[in-house]
N, C-alpha and C positions, 0 to 999 in steps of 0.2 A: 530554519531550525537553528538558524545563530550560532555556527559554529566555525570560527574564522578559518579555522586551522585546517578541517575537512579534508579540503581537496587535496593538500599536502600527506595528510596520514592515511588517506586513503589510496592514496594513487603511488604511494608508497608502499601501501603493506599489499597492491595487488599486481603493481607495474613486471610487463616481460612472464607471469606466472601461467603456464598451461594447464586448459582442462586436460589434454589430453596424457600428463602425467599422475595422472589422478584414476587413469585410465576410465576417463568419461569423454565421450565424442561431441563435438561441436555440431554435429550434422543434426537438421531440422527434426523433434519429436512428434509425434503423433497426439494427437490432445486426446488427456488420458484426465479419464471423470472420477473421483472418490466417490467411497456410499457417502449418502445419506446420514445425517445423526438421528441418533432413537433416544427414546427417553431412557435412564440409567447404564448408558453408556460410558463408558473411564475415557477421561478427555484428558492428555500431559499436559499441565502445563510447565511449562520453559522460559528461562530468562536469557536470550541468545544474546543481548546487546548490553545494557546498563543496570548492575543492582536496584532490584527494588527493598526498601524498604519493608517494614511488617507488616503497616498497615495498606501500602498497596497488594500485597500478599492475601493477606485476609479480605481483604475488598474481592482478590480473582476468583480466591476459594469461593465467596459466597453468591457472587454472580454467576459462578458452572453451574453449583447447586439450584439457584433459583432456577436455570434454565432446564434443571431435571438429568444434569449430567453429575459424574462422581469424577470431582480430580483425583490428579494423581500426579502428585506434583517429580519433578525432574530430582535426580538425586543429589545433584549439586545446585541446587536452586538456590540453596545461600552462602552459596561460595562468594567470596569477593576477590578481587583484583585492582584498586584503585577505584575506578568507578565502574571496572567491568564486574561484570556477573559471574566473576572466576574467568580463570584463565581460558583464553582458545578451546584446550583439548578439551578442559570442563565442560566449556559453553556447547565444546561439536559432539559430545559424548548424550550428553543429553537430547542431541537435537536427534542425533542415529539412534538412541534408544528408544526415544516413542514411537519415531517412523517401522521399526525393527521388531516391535512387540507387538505381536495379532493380536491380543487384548486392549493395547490402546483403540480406541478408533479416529480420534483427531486429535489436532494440536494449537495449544493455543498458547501465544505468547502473553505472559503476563506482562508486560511491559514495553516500552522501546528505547530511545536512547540513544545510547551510541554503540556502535560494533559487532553489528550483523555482517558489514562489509569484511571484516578482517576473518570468517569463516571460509567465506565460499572459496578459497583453492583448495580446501581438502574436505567437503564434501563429497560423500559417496553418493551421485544423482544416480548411477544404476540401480544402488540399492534400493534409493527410494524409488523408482519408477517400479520396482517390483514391488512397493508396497504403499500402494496409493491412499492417503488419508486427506479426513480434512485438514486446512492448515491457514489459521487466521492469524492476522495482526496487521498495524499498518508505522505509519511512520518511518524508523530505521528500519523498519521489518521489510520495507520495500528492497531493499539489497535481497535476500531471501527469494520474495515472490517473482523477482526477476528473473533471476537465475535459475529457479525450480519451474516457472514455466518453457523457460529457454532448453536445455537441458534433460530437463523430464518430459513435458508436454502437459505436465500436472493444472491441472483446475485449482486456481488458489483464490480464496479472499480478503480482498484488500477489507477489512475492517474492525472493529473495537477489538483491544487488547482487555487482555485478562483483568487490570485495574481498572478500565473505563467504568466513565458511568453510563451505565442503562437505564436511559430514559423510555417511554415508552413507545418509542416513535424508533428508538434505536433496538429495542429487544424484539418490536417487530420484523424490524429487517433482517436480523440475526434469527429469527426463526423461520424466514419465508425460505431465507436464501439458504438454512444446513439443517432444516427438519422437514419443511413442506412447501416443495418449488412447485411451480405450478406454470401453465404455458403461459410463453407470451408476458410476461410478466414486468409492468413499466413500473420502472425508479420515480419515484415523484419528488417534490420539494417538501418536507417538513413542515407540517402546518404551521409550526411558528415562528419559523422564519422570517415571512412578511413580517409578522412585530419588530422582530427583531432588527429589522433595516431599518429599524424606525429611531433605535438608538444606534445603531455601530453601524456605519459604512459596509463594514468587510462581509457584512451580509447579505448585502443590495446584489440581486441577478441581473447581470447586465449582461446583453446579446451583444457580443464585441463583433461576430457577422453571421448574418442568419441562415437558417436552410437544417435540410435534413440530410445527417447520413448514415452509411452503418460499413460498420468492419471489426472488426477483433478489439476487442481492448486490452493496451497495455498502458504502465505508468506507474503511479504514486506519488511518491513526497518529491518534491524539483530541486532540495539540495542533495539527495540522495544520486537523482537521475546525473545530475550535474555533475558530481563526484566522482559517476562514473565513467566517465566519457574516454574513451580511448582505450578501455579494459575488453576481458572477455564477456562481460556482464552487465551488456546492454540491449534492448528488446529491438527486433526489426522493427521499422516503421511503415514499409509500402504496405500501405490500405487498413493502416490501425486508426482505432480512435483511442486518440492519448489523452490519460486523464492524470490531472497534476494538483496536489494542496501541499500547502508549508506554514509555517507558524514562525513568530517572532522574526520577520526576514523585510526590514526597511526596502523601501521602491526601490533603493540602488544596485540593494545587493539581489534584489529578485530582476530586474533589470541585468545585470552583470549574468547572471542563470540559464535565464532566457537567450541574450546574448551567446552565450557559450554553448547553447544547445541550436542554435541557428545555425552557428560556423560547424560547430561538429557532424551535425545530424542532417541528412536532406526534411527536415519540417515540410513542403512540400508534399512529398512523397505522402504525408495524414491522408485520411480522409475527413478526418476532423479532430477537434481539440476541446476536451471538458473540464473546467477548472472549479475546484472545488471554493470550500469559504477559506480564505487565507487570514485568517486570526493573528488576531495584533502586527499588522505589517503595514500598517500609516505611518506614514513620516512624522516624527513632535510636531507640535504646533509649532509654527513661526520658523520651521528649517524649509530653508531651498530646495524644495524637490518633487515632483513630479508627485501624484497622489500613485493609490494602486493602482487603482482603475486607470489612470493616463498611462503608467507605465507597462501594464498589458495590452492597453491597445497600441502604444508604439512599440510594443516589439511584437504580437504578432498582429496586429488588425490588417495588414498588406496581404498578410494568407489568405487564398483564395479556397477559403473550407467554410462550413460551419463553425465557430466560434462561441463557449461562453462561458462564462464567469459568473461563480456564486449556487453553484449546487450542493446537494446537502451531504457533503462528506469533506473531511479535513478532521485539524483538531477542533472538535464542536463535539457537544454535547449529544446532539441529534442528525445524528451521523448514519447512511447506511452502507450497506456491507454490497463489494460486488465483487463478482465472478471472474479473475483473471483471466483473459486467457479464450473466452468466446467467443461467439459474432453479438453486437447489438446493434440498438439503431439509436442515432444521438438527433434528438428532436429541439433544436431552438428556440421552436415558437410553441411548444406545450411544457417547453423546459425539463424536459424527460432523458430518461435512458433505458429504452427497452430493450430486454432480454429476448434472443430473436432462437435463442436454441438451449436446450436442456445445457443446465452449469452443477449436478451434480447425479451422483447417481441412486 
């Protein structure tokens, strides 16, 4: 996510801070399922991390509507703060009001950015765990879905923000997984993918080690995870399958990530590991340095789990949406991600 400064203004604005003066318990949740979306249902949308401009604005409004929802947008949605989306209180006010209105039914981030992280010590999670909704976004939004699964027990999905674009292959997945879930349900690759490796690397699926597993999935964006390393807000690992994408992030510094999430984190402890498409993160032509692909396999191809790289979520186009938070089975050699238990209600 190419952002030098990160780990510094994050580990900053959360270092030494307890959930428990927030009066919210650290002790393990109960995994707690949101309804269902229905058609003309009021969906928030919220801007909890970076200003969006107009036109990504108008893009979120009219992609709820296509999907037969009625936004209803945050009341400080065009607040600004530099490049945040108004101040903290603003950003946390809007984010407790949609959770907080029984007429909302879900939430969805128009955006991401930067400064999801600087919310969560003053989050009401009790509130929310008494008012379960849906709650989509990805990228910076991952600070969020960490914490609200940690905290709440909440079912969240990791996928397209309010501006994305909805391709067809991504409206799909956004409707299977918050309108019409159905058993059993396997993640597959994007049909066009395969083209697509055909011109960019970063979208080549490559099996870094094979085999089948399943356990809970946690994760998201790897400078976000990275960023958080050593806070209250970070996801157990024993028997999870970790799923990780990032954008704009050269081999060294996704290298350095990984790295730091070695030493921190027992990785071991996985049951396995699913990496999404990492967009624009080759080294320039003609620099010294390790490709993506070399430097995912030297930092995890030693783990002794399932392993892979290049499934159809990240910043991409065609992108699906998954269920924070469940058990699935992560399949390497049909290059899948099946959904092995109900991820809404």
């Amino acid at each position: 996510m190419n952002r030098r400064t990160f780990n510094t203004t994050f580990l900053t604005a959360t270092a030494g801070l307890s959930l428990g003066m927030q009066g919210n318990s650290a002790v393990k949740k109960a995994r707690l399922l949101p309804a269902r979306l229905k058609p003309g249902d009021q969906v928030g949308l919220i801007t909890p991390a970076s200003y969006i401009e107009d036109e990504g604005l108008e893009k979120a409004v009219k992609n709820l509507e296509q999907l037969g929802l009625k936004p209803v947008l945050g009341k400080n949605i065009r607040a600004d703060y530099g490049s945040l989306a108004g101040t903290d209180e603003q950003r946390l006010t809007d984010l407790h009001q949609m959770f907080s209105d029984p007429a909302i039914k879900g939430i969805w981030c128009a955006r991401g950015g930067y400064g999801c992280a600087r919310l969560l010590p003053k989050i009401d999670f009790k509130m929310i765990r008494r008012n379960p909704k849906v709650f989509v976004g990805y990228s910076d939004v991952t600070a969020l879905h960490v914490a609200l699964q940690r905290y709440t027990g909440l079912v969240t999905y990791h996928g397209p923000v309010g501006s994305s674009t909805l391709t067809d292959y991504t409206r799909e997945q956004v409707e299977t997984m918050l309108f019409a879930p159905s058993e059993n349900y396997s993640i597959d690759l994007a049909p066009l993918q395969k083209e697509k490796a055909l011109e960019e690397a970063a979208y080549t699926t490559k099996v870094i080690r094979p085999g089948v597993a399943e356990g809970q999935l946690v994760g998201g964006n790897l400078t976000l995870l990275a960023s958080a390393l050593g806070t209250d807000y970070v996801p157990n690992l024993k028997n999870k399958i970790l799923f990780l994408e990032d954008v704009g992030e050269k081999p060294y510094r996704i290298d350095r990530m990984l790295t730091s999430l070695r030493q921190a984190w027992p990785l071991s402890d996985l049951a396995g590991i699913a990496m999404g498409v990492f967009a624009d993160c080759e080294a320039k032509s003609g620099t010294r340095s390790l490709t993506l692909l070399e430097t995912i396999e030297d930092r995890l191809g030693d783990l002794n789990m399932p392993i892979i790289y290049g499934l159809s979520f990240g910043h991409i186009d065609d992108m699906c949406t998954l269920p924070m938070g469940i058990n699935v089975r992560l399949d390497t050699g049909s290059r899948s991600i099946t959904l092995l238990e109900r991820w809404i209600g």
